[in-house]
C-alpha positions as CSV (number, residue, x, y, z in Angstrom):
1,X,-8.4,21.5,88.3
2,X,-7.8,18.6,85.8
3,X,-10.8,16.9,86.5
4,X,-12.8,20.1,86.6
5,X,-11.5,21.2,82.8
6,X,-11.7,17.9,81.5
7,X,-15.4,17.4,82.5
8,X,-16.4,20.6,81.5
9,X,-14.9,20.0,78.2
10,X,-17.2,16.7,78.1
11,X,-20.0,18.3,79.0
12,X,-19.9,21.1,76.6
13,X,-18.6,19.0,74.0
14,X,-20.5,20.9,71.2
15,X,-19.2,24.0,72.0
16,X,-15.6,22.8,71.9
17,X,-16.1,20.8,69.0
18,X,-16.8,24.0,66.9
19,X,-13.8,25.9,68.2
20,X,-11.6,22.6,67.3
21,X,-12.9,22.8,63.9
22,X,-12.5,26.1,63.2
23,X,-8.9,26.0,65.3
24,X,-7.9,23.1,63.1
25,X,-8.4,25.0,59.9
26,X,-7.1,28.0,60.7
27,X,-3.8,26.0,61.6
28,X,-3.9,24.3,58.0
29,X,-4.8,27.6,56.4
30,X,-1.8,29.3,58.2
31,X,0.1,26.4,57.4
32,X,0.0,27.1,53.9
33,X,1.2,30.6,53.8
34,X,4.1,30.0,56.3
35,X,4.8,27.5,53.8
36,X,5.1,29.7,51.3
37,X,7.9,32.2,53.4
38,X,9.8,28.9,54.9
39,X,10.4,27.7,50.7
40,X,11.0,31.1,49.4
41,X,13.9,31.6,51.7
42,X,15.9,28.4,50.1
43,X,15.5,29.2,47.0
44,X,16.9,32.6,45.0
45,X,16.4,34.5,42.0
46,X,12.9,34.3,40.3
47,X,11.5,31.6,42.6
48,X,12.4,33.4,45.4
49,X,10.5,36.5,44.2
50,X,7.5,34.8,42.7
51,X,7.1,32.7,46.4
52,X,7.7,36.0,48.4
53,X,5.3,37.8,46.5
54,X,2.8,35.1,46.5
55,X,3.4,34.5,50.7
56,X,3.4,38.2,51.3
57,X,-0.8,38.0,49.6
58,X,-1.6,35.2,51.5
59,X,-0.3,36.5,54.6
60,X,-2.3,39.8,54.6
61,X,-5.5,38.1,53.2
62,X,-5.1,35.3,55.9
63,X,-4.5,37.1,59.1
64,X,-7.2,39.8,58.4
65,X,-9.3,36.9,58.9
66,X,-7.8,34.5,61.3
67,X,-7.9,37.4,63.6
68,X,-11.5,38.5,63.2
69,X,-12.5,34.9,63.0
70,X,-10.5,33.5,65.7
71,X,-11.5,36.2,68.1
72,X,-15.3,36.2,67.6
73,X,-15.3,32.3,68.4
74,X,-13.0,32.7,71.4
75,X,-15.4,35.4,72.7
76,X,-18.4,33.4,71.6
77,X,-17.1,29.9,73.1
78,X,-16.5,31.8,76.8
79,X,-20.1,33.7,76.4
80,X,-21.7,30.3,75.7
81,X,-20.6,29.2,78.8
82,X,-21.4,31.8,81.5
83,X,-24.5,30.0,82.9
84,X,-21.7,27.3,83.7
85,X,-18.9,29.4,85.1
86,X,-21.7,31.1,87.4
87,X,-22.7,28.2,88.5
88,X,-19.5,26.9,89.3
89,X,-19.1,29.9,91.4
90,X,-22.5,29.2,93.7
91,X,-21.2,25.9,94.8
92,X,-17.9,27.5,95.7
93,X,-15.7,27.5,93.0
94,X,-13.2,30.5,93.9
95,X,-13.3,33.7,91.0
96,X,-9.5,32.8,90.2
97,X,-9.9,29.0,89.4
98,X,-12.8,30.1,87.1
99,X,-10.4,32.2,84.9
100,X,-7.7,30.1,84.8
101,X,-9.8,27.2,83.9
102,X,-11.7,28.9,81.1
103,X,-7.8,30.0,79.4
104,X,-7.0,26.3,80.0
105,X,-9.7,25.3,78.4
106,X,-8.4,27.4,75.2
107,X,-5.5,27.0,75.4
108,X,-5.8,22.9,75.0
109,X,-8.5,22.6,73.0
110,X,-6.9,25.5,70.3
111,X,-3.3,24.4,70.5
112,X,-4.8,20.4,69.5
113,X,-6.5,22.1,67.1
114,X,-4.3,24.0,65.3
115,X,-1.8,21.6,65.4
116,X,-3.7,19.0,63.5
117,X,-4.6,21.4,61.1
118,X,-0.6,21.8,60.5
119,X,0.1,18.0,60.4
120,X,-2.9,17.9,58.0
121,X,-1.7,20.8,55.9
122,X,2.2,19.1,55.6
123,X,0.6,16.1,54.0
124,X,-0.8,17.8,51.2
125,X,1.2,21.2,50.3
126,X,3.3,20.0,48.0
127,X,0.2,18.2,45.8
128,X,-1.9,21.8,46.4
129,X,0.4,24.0,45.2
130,X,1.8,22.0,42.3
131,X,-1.9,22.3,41.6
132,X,-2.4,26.0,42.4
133,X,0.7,27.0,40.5
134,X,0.3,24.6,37.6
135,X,0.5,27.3,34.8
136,X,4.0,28.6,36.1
137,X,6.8,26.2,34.4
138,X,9.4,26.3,37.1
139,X,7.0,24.6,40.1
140,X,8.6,21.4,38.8
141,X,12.0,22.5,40.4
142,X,10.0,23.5,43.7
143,X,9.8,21.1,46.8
144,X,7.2,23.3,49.2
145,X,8.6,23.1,52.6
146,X,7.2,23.7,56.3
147,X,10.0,23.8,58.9
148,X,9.2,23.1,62.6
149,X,10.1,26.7,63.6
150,X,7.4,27.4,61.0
151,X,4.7,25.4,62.5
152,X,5.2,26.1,65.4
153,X,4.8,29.9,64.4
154,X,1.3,28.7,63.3
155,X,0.3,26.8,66.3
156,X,1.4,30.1,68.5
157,X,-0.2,32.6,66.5
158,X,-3.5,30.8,66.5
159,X,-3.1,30.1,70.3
160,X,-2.4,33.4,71.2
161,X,-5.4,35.2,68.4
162,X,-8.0,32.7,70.4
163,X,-6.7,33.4,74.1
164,X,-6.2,37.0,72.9
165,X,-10.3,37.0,71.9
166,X,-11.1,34.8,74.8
167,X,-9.1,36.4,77.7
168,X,-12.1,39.5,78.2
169,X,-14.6,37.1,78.8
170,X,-12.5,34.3,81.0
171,X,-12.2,38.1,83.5
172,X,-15.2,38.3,83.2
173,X,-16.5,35.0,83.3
174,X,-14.8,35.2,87.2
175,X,-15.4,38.6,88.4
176,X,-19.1,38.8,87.8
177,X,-21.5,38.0,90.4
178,X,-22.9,34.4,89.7
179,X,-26.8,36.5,90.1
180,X,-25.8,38.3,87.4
181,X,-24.4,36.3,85.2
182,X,-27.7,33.9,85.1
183,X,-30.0,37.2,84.6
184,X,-28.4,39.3,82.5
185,X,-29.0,39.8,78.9
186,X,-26.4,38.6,76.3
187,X,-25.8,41.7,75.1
188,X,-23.2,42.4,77.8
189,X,-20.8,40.6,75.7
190,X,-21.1,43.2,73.4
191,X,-20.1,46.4,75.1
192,X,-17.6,48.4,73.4
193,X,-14.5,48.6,75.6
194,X,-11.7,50.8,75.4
195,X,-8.8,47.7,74.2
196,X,-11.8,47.4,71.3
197,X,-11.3,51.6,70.8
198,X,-7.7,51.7,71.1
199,X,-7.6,48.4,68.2
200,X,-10.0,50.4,66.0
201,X,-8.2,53.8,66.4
202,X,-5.2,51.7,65.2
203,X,-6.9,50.2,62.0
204,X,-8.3,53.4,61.2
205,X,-4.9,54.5,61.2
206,X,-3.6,52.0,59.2
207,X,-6.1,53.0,56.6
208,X,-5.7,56.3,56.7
209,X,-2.0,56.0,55.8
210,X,-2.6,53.3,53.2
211,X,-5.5,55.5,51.6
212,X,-2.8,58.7,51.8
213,X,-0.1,56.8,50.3
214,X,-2.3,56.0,46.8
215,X,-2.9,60.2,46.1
216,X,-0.7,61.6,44.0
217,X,1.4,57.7,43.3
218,X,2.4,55.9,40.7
219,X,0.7,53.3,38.9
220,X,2.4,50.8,40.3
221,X,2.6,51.9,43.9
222,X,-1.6,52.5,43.6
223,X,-0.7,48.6,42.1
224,X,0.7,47.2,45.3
225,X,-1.0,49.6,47.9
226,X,-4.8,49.3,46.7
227,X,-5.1,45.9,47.5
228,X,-5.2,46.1,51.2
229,X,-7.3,49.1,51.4
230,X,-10.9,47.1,51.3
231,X,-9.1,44.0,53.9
232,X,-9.0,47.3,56.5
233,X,-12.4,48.9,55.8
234,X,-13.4,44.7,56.7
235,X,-10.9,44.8,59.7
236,X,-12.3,48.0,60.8
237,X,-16.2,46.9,60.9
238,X,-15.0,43.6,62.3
239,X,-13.7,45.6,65.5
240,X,-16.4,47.9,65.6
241,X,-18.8,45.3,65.8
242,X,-20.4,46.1,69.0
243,X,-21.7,49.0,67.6
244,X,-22.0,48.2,63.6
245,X,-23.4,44.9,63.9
246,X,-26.4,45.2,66.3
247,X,-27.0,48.7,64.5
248,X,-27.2,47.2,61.1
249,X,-29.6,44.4,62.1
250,X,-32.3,46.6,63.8
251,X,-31.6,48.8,61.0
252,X,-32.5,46.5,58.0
253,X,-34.9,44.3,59.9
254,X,-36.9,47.3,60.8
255,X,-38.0,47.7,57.2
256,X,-40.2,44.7,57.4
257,X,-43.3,45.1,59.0
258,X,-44.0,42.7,62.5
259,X,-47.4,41.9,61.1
260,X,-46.0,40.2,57.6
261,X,-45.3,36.9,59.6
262,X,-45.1,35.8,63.5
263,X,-41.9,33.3,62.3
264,X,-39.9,36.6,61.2
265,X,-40.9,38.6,64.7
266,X,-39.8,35.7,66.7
267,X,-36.6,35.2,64.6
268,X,-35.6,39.3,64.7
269,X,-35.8,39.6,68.2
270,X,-34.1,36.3,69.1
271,X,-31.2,37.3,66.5
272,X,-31.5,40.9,68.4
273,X,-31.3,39.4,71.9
274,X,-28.2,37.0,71.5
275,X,-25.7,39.4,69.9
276,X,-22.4,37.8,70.8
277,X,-23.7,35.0,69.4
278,X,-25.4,36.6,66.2
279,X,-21.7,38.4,65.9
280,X,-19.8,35.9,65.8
281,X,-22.2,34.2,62.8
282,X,-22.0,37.6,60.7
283,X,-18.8,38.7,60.9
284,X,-16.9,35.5,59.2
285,X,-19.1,35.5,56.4
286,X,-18.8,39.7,56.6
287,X,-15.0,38.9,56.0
288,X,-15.4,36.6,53.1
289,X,-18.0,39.0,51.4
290,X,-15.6,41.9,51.7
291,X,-12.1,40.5,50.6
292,X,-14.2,38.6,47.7
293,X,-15.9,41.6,46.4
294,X,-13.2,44.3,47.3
295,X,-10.2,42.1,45.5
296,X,-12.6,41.8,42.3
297,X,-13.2,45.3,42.5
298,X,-9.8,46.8,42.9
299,X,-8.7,44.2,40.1
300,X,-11.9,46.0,38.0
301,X,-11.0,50.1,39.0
302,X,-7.4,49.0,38.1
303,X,-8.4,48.0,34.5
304,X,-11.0,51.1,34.3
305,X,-7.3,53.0,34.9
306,X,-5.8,51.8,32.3
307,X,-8.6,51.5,29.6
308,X,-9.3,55.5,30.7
309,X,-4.9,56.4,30.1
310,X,-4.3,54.2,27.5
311,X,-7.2,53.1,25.5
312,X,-6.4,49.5,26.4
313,X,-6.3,47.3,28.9
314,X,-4.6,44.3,26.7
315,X,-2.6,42.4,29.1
316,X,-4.3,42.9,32.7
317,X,-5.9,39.7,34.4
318,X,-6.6,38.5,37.8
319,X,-5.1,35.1,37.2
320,X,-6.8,31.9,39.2
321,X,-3.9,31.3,41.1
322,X,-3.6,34.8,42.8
323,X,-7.5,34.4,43.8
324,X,-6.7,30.8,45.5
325,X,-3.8,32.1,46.8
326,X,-5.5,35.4,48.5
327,X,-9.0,34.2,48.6
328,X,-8.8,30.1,49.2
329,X,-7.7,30.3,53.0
330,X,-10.0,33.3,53.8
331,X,-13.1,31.7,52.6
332,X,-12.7,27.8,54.3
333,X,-11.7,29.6,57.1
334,X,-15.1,31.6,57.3
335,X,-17.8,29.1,55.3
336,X,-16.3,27.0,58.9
337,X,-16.5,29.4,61.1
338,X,-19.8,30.4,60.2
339,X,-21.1,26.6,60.0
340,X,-19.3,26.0,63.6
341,X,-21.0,29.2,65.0
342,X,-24.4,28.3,64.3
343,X,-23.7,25.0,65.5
344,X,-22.4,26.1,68.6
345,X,-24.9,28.2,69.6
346,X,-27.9,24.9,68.2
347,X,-28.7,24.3,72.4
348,X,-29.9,27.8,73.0
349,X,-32.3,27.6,70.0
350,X,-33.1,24.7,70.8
351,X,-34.3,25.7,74.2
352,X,-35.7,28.5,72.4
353,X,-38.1,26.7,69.6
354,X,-39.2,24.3,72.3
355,X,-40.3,27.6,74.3
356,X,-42.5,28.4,71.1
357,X,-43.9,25.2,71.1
358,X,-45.0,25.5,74.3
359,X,-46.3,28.9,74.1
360,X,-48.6,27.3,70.6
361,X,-46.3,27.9,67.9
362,X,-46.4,24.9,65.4
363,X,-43.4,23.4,63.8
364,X,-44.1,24.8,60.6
365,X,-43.5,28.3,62.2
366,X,-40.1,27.1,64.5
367,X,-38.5,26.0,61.0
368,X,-39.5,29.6,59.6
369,X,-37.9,30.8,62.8
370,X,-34.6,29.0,61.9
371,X,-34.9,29.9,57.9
372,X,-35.7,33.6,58.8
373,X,-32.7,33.3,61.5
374,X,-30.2,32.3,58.6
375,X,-31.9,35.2,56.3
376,X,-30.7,37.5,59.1
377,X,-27.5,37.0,59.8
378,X,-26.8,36.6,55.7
379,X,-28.3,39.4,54.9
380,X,-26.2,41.8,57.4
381,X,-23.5,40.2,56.4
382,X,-24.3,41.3,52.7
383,X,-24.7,44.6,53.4
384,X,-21.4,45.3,55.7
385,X,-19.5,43.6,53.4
386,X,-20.6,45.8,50.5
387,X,-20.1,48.6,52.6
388,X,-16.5,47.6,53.3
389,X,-16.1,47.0,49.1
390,X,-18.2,50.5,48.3
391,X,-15.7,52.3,50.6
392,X,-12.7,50.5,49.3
393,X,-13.9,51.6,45.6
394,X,-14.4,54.9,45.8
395,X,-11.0,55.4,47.8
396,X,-9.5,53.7,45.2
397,X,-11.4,55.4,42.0
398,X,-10.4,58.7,44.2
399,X,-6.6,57.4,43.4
400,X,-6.8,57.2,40.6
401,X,-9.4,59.8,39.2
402,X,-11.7,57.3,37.7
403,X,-14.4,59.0,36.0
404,X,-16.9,56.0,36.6
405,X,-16.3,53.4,39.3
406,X,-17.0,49.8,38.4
407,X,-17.7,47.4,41.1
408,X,-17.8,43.6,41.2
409,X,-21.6,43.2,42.6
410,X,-21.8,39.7,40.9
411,X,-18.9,38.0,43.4
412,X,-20.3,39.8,46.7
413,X,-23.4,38.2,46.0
414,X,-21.7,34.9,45.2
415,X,-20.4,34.6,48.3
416,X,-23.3,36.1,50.1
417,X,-25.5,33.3,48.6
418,X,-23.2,30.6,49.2
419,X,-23.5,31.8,52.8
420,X,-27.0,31.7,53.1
421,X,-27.2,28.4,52.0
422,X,-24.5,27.5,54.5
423,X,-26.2,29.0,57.1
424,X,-29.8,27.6,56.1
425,X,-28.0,23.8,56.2
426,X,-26.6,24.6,59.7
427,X,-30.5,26.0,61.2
428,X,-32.9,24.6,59.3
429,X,-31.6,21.2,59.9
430,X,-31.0,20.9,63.6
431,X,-34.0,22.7,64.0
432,X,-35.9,19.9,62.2
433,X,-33.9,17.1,64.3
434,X,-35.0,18.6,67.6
435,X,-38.5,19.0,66.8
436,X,-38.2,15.1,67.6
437,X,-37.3,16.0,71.3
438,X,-40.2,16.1,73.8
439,X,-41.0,19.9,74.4
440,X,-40.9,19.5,78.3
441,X,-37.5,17.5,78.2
442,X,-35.8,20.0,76.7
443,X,-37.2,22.8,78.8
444,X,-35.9,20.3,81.3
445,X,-32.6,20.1,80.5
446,X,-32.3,23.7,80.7
């Protein structure tokens, strides 16, 4: 079994190199807010409270999206991999091995992961945060700390998010019928099943009594509370994927007519056809949309509250440091998500564009493909995320009987163009790169 996990890791090195990456930095971003609790808890008074209330940010903003994150690529990283683990199956393989192998696989590959993210994260907290917090006077007196007890709370929770997300598909992966499995569509990975129900029934929840909790409050509560009302709407989508996500796409892409270009038709219904894979590029960059614009928006209905009580709104600020502090894990975690999904999933375009070659598509029209591809995943991503920020804002305005509701467009679309060009780097160059491949050796390979 040894020699079976360590060749398939070899084999399918790009595939594990992704969820490495993206296992590493969710380790050094998790690093950084159990940082934060470990310090607070040796220190009292006003450092104490300005620590706890800075960990306590980071904490919600951070595993909102290590969650969402860490799942998709766990269920992405198994669904890559079915041709194998059918085929391991039809030369005699038994179901059980196939499991166990796919959650050992995981398990190493995410617990070396997130572990050098930790050790990378201890070697530079003390310099970040002196840098984060420079404009508060009594850092000088702070020596940022990460115990042992607290890594290792990292490297667990990140271990148990990605076999958590991946543990569905490994079932899978060894109950299905090897016929199947190299047949089927990818949209199997995308049924909604009743864990998935059960998970959103509980978010909803969640929101429900956060949203409940702002009517009728005071200022301060609707302070403290209306923060994590947009990270839920986000959570919420994020679980109904399945159904959102696929929805959405057809939805949008409809609009434009097949005729306008052959590269967009191609692109539309390949991004339509591998939906665990066109999931798992949306959602992160989803995430970062929605806890960008939603914080900025909160931070803007809050001010609109006080202007419309008091006339004034001298004093109120979202200071740098609170963004970095919410915001900084959040959005390295998803801008490497995202790059590592499309990068994980480069062979089955690959395969794909040499198919349109053959058929007598030109390159010209394979690198539209790939640009079109990136257009289509930012895009949905745009528009659940603004979703997730519009529903946010008007519970929020609700609150607090706003009689106009200002929200923060301009940092949605920040983030949603930063994506795209993420996303464009991580197509559009690959795509170029294997147009130097010989069309019938990579249909070969296959």
């Amino acid at each position: 079994m040894i020699r079976l996990i360590a060749r398939e890791l070899i084999h399918n090195a790009r595939i594990w190199v992704g969820t490495f990456a993206v296992s590493l930095v969710a380790g050094f971003v998790g690093a950084f807010a159990a940082s934060l609790i470990d310090t607070s808890l040796r220190y009292d008074g006003e450092v104490r409270q300005f620590l706890a209330g800075g960990s306590m940010a980071m904490l919600i903003f951070t595993s909102i999206t290590a969650v969402i994150v860490l799942s998709s690529i766990s269920n992405l990283t198994v669904a890559l991999q079915r041709r194998s683990y059918a085929l391991w199956q039809l030369v005699g393989v038994p179901p059980s091995r196939v499991g166990s192998t796919v959650v050992a696989q995981l398990l190493i590959v995410t617990a070396l992961g997130s572990a050098s993210g930790v050790l990378l994260a201890r070697s530079v907290l003390n310099p970040a945060f002196t840098l984060i917090f420079s404009s508060w006077s009594a850092i000088t007196r702070v020596n940022f700390t990460l115990s042992l007890i607290a890594a290792s709370y990292v490297v667990a929770g990140v271990v148990a998010v990605m076999l958590l997300g991946g543990l569905r598909g490994a079932r899978r992966a060894s109950r299905i019928a090897p016929i199947v499995a190299l047949r089927e569509p990818d949209a199997v990975a995308m049924k909604v099943r009743w864990f998935r129900m059960l998970l959103a029934a509980a978010v909803l929840g969640g929101l429900c009594w956060a949203a409940a909790s702002l009517y009728g409050a005071e200022f301060t509560v609707i302070l403290n509370t209306s923060i994590v009302i947009t990270p839920l709407i986000v959570a919420l989508i994020a679980v109904l994927g399945p159904l959102v996500l696929p929805a959405v796409q057809r939805a949008w892409t409809f609009l434009v007519p097949r005729r306008a270009s052959a590269s967009w038709f191609l692109a539309r219904h390949s991004a339509g056809y591998r939906l665990s894979q066109s999931a798992a590029a949306i959602s992160p960059l989803m995430v970062a949309i929605g806890l960008t614009g939603g914080l900025y928006t909160t931070s803007a209905l809050l001010r609109q509250s006080l202007i419309e009580r008091t006339g004034d709104d001298n004093g109120w600020s979202l200071p740098l440091e609170s963004v970095v502090v919410m915001l900084g894990g959040p959005l390295l975690l998803s801008a490497v998500a995202a790059a590592a999904t499309v990068y994980m999933t480069s062979h089955a375009r690959e395969h794909e564009f040499a198919l349109a070659l053959a058929a007598g598509a030109t390159q010209r029209t394979v690198i539209a493909m790939a640009v079109w591809e990136a257009v289509i995943y930012a895009s949905s991503a745009f528009l659940l995320g603004l979703a997730a920020i519009v529903g946010g804002g008007i519970i929020v305005a609700t609150a607090l009987e706003l009689r106009s509701m200002p929200l923060s467009w301009a940092s949605a679309a920040i983030i949603a163009g930063g994506g795209l060009v993420l996303l464009l780097a991580a197509t559009v160059v690959p795509t170029i790169a294997s147009l130097r491949h010989s069309v019938a050796r990579t249909l070969a390979a296959e």
